[in-house]
N, C-alpha and C positions, 0 to 999 in steps of 0.2 A: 438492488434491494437496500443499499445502505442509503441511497439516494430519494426514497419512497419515490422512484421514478414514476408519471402516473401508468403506465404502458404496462408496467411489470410488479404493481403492489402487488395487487391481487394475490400472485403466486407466492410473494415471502410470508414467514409463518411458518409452512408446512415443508417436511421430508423432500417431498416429491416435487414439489414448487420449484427448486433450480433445474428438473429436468423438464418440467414445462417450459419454463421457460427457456431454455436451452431450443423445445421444440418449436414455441412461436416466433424466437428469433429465425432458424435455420429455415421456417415458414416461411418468412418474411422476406428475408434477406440472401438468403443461402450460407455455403460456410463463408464468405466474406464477413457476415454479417456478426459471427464469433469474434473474428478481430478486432471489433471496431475498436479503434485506438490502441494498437498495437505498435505500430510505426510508433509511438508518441515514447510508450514501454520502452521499446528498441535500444530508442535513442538514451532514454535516462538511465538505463541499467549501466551502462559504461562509466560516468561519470559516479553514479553512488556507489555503486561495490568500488570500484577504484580508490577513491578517496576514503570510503567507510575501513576498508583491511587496509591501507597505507597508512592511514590516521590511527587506525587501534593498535598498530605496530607500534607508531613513534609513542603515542601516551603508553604504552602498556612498558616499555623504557624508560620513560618518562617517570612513571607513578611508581612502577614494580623493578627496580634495579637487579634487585636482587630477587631468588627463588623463593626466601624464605618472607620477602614483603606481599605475594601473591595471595591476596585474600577478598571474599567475596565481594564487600564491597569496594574495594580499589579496581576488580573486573568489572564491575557494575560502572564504574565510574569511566574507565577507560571507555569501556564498551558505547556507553550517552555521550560522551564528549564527539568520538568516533562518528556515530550517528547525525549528529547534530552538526559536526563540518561538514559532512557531505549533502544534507539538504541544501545550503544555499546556492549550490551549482545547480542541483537535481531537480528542486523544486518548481519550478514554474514548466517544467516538462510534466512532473506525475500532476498537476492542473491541468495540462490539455490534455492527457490521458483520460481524466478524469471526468472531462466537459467532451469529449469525443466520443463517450460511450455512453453519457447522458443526451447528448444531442442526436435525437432521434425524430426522422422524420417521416411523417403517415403518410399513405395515398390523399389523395384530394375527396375521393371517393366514400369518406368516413375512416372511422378508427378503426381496429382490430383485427384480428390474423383473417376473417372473413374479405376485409377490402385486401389486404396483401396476398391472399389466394387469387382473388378473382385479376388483379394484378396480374403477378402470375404466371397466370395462364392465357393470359392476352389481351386483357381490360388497359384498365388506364393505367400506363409504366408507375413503377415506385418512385419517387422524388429521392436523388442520389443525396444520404447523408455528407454532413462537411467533411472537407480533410481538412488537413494538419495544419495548413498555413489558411484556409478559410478561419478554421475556429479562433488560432492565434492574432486574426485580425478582426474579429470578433469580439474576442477578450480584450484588447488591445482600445477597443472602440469604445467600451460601456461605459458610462459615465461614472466618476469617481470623485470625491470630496476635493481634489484636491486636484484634479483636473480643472477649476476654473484659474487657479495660479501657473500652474504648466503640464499641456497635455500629453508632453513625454512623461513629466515625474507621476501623472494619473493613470496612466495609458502601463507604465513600467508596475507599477504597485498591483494595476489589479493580476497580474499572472504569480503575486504571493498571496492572494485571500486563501484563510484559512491556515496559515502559518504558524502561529502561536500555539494552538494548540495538537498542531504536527509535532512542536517543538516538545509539549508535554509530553507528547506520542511517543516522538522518541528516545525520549529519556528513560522510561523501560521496558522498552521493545529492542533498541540495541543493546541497553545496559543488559537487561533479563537475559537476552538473549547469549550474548560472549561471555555472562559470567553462570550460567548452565554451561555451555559446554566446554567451558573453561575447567569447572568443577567438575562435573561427569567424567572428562576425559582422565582430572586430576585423580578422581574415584578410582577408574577401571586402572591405574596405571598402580595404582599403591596394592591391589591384588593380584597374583598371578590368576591369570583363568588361558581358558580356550580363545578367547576372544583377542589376543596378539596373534601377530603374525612376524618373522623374520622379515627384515629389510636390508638384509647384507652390510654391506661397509658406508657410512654418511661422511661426507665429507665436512667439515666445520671446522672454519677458520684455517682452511689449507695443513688441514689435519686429519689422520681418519679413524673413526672411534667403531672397533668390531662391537659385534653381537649388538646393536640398535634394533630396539625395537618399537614396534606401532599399532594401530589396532587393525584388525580386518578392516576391510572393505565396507560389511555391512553395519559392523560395532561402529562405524564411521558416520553413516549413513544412521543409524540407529538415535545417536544420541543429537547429532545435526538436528534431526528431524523432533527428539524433545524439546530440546533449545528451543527450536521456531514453535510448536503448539504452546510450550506455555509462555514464550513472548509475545504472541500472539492474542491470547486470551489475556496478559494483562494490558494490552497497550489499546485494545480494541476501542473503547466506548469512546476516544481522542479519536480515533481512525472516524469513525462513523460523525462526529461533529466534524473533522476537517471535510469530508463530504460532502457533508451539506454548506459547509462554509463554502466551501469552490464554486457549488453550482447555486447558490444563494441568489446573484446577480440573474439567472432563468426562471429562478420561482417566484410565484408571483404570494400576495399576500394575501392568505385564507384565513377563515375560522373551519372549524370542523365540518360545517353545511356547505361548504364549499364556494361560500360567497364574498366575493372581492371584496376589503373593509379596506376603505380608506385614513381612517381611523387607525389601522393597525392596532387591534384587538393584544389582549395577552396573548391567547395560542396561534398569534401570525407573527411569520420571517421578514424582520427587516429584510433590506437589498443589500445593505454593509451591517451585518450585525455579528456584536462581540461576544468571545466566545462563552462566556456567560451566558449572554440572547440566547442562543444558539442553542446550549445545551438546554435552558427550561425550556426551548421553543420545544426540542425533539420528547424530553420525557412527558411535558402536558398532551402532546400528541401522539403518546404511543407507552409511556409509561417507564419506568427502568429497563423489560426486553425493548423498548427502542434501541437503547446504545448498543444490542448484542444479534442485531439483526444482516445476518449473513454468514455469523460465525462460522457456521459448516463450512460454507465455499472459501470461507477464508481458509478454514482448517486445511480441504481439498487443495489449496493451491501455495500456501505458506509452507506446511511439512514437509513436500516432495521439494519446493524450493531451495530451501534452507538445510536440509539432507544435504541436497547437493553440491549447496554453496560452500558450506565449512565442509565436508569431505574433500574440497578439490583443493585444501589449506595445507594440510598436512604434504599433497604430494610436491606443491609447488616450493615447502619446505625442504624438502628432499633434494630438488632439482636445484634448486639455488642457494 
């Protein structure tokens, strides 16, 4: 959807449209075909959360020494810096993620869940989409500005298209994000309620401090899960240009009629366009809900995310 793939416009827009297409893919492809580019996922989740909670440690020390320096925007600030180390490791993995779930390939037979049925069922086999080290050499290959000087340093660059304004991205998407539940947590902790829970004896600094206490399980999970929707909803309209920026290099250059201009028209995609291009490209094509198109699935897979991620904070706190 963010990608105006052409296989799956059709369905964005509407409520019901991510379960269509849920059902043309699992048509198509079966549950395989959910994954595609999950291996890619796999791999970057390690490297970003590792370095994102290591990195907001050391800044949040760094910037907030003391208890009483802890103020929104100094979380805020921790929280982007945090963000922003950890994409230059993570980065050119969430791109083949990106172009591995874009790169979609039809029967020979014509388009649509029609040829993928008859498929199927025992027509002409499906043509097996790329993996991971196909598309990386893929990306690896496309021509780039800077590939006629050296086709390592062109061939290296193109697996960071769309970076810059990742970078905007995450500027308040981690900041928003650490500094909600930085603040939430701060909320619930300055009132007694129902929502603590006893944690026995903490150990800290080879010392042990009784009656410590923490929030539930779910108060845990509860405000995790704010954090991530409204970091989510401000960072999105960056989210949705870096997507089109990644797979920029596979689209080709249209006007609205749908006709190859070589020209390149105002509402057609360079192959290397900046992020400026980029954004007039997508609102002359679709308007201001261009930048906010998929928000729901975002909503569906960020919240339970992010729930889970900052709730596993506190206990690994405890632990260590």
């Amino acid at each position: 959807f963010q990608t105006d793939n052409p296989r799956y416009i059709k369905y964005s827009g509407s409520f019901l449209g991510v379960f269509r297409a849920i059902h043309d893919i699992h048509s198509a492809y079966g549950i395989p075909g959910l994954f595609q580019g999950h291996s890619a996922t796999l791999l970057r989740i390690f490297p970003y959360a590792a370095i994102k909670f290591m990195a907001y440690e050391q800044y949040k020390v760094w910037i907030m020494p003391r208890k009483e320096d802890e103020t929104a925007l100094r979380r805020t600030l921790a929280g982007s810096m945090a963000g922003v180390s950890s994409l230059f490791v993570s980065y050119p993995l969430d791109l083949l993620r990106t172009r591995l779930a874009y790169e979609i390939r039809m029967p020979t037979n014509g388009p649509g869940a029609a040829a993928a049925a008859a498929a199927s069922s025992g027509g002409i086999p499906l043509v097996k989409n790329p993996g991971l080290i196909e598309t990386g050499a893929l990306i690896y290959a496309e021509p780039n500005p800077l590939s006629r000087y050296s086709k390592f340093l062109g061939g290296s660059l193109n697996f960071y298209r769309g970076f810059v304004p990742t970078v905007y991205g995450m500027i308040p998407y981690a900041g928003v994000s650490f500094m909600c539940y930085e603040s939430l947590k701060a909320w619930a902790f300055e009132r007694e309620g129902w929502w603590f829970q006893s944690s026995g004896k903490r150990r800290h600094k080879q010392t042990y401090n009784d009656d410590y206490k923490q929030l539930t399980w779910w108060a845990q999970l509860t405000v995790g899960g704010l954090s991530g929707l409204i970091a989510q909803t401000a960072s999105y309209p960056f989210e949705v240009i870096r997507r089109h920026m990644q797979i920029a290099g596979k689209m080709e250059s249209v006007n609205h009629s749908g006709i190859t201009s070589g020209s390149l028209p105002v509402n057609a995609v360079k192959k290397f366009p900046s992020t400026w291009e980029m954004t007039r490209f997508i609102y002359q094509k679709r308007g201001f809900p261009g930048f906010f198109v998929g928000l729901s699935i975002g909503f569906m897979k960020v919240v339970p995310m992010h729930a889970g991620e900052l709730c596993q904070v506190p206990g690994f706190d405890l632990r260590f």
